[in-house]
LUMDOSE-865874 format. One record per residue (C-alpha): x, y, z. Coordinates in steps of 0.02 Angstrom, whole numbers, plus 50000, padded with zeros to 5 digits. Layout:
! residues N
XYZ/...
END
This chain:
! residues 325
500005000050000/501515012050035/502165006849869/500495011849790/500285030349870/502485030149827/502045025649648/500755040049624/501965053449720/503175047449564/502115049649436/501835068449503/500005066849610/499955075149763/500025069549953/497755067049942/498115057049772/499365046249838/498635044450023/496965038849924/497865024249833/498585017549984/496925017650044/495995009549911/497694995249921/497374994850098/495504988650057/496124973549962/497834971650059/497084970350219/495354966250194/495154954850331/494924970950453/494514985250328/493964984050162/493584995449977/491484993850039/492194999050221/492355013850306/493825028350278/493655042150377/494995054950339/495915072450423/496985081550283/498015098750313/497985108050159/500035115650171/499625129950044/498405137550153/498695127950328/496795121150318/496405105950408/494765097850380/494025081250408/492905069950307/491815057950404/491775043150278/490685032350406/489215025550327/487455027050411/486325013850458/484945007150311/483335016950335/482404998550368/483624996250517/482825002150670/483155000750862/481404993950892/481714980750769/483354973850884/482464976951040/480974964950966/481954952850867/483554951350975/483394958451145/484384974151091/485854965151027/486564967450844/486874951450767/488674946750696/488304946850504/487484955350380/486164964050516/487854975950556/488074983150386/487905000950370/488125010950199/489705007750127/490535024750158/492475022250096/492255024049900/491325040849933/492565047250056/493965041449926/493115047849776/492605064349863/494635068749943/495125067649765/493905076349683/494135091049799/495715090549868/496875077349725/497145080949529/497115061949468/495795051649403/495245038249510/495825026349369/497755030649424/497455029149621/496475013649580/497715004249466/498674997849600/497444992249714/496604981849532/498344973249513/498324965549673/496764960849672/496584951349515/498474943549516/498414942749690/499584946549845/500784934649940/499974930150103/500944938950253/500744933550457/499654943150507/498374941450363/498624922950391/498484922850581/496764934550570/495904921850449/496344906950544/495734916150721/494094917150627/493744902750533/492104898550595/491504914150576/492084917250380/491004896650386/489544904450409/489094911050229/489734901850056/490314920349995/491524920550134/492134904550134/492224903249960/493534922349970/494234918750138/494604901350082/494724896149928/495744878449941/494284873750104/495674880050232/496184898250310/497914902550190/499384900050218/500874913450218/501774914250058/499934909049947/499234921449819/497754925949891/496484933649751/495014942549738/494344943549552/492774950649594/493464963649687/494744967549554/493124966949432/492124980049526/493594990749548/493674989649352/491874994549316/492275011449420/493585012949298/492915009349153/491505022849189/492425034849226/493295033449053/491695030248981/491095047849041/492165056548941/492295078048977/493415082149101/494125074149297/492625078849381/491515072649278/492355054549264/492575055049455/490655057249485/490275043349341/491635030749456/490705036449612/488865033249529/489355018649461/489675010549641/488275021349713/486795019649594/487365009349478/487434990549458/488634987449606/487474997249726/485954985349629/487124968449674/487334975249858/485734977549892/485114961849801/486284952249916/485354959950062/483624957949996/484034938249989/485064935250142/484044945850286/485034961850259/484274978350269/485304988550149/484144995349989/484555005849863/484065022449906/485105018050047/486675021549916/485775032149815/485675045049974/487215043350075/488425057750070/489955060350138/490265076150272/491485089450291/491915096250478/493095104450566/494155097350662/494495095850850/496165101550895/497055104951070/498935110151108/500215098651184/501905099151182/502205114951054/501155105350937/499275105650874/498585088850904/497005085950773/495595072950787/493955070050705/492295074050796/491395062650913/490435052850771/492175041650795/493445038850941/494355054150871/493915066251030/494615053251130/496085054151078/496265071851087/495335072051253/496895061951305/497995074051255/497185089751360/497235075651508/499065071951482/499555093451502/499215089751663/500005073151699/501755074151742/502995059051639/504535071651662/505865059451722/504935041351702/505765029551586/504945026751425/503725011751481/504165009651631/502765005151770/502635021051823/502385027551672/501405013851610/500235018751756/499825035451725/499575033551532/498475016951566/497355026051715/497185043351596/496505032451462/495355024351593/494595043051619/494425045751443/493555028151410/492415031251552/491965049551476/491755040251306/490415027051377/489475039251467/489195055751352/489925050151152/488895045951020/488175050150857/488035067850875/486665069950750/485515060450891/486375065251047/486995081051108/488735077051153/489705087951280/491365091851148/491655109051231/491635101351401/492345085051383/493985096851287/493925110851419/495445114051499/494765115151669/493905098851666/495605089451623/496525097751754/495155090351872/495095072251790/496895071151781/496875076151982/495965060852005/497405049051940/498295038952099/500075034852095/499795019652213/498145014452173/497445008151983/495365011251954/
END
């Protein structure tokens, strides 16, 4: 994937061209924990005129998925499966940074990502290692098995693992987007409604209608992607940026206000001490991310509060040398 976004840098894209082919290689590279159909939320910093923004690149939930129905069907519990997909988000949040932000077509970030899929990669550790942990659960639908698993066993590192019909869909992006003719834009919004509202969305959702799914097409035909600002706090003579609290992003810069005020000065980089303090901060923050974070377009989350200055000074106060939480 480094090679990929490396490969586009050569060729003369820019830092949002290249960091969108590694991310689209990524998809079929490591698909066993994200994938192309995933999610890709992104934070960029503009260097010409020092702006940073973020694009959310989550997908929502289908419009037939409702809390009733899991509090009826499954005693408020999401089944593992198909039930848990929301709107794929990543080729919108891919197809929007370089539309706005790159000067390629997607056919160059994509090419990369295509090769591997349809000649395959070699099978590394930790790819291996992740299929075999979850074996029975790639069983549980032919698709899977039939990807995950194509000689009836997880892989084995140093095997060319392939995915043709990812390499294929890839391909009919690409071959829209030439088809479209006219200029970049208009080629990048025929790739995007090709996946979107065109016969990939149709398979997608023809999937779902068959296997208990929820996902319909004006589920893709309406998802968007969303610009914000980002959240940002000071540490160290740096600005530390995050995404908003649709993701885990304020928690990580929530850590950061907490850590102004916690004192590693002199402690020995992970050492138990140190270890400590880092491990009962992050407790504070998790507990602060359990009780007020979630989507914010449904909840009213505290950002302001949960950042202010004051209120880390006082959370951090509650951290014990001699005593874990």
């Amino acid at each position: 994937a480094t090679e990929a976004g490396y490969a586009i840098l050569e060729a003369g894209g820019n830092a949002v061209d290249a960091g969108v082919a590694a991310g689209i290689a990524l998809g079929v590279l490591h698909c066993d924990l994200v994938n192309v159909a995933g999610v890709a939320p992104i934070i960029l910093r503009m260097a010409e005129d020092g702006e940073v923004v973020t694009i959310d690149g989550l997908g929502t939930w289908p419009e037939a998925a409702s809390v009733a129905y899991f509090e009826r069907e499954h005693a408020g519990a999401i089944p593992e499966g198909l039930m848990r997909t929301v709107v794929p988000a990543a080729p919108a949040s891919w197809i929007t940074a370089l539309s706005r932000f790159g000067t390629m077509t997607f056919a160059d970030v994509a090419a990369d990502a295509i090769r591997c899929a349809r000649e395959g990669f070699p099978v590394y550790p930790m790819f291996a290692l992740s299929i075999a942990n979850n074996e029975a659960k790639y069983r549980r639908t032919a698709a899977h098995a039939e990807l995950f698993m194509p000689a009836g066993r997880p892989p084995e590192v140093g095997e060319t693992f392939v995915q043709r019909d990812l390499a294929a869909t890839l391909q009919y992006m690409v071959d829209a987007e030439r088809a479209a003719g006219g200029d970049r834009a208009q080629g990048l919004r025929a790739a995007y409604d090709a996946f979107y509202r065109g016969d990939i969305a149709k398979r997608i959702c023809d999937y779902h209608r068959e296997n208990g799914g929820f996902l319909r097409e004006t589920d893709m035909d309406r998802y968007r992607v969303r610009f914000e600002a980002p959240l940002r706090v000071g540490y160290g003579g740096a600005d530390i940026y995050g995404c908003g609290a649709w993701c885990q992003g304020i928690s990580l810069v929530q850590a950061f206000s907490l850590l102004r005020h916690v004192d590693l000065e002199g402690l020995a980089h992970n050492s138990p001490d140190y270890i400590h303090r880092l491990t009962e901060l992050f407790k504070l923050v998790f507990a602060d991310r359990e009780e007020y974070v979630a989507d914010p377009a449904f909840v009213d989350v505290p950002v302001a509060e949960l950042l202010d200055d004051a209120y880390a000074a006082a959370r951090a106060g509650l951290i014990d040398d001699a005593q874990a939480w």
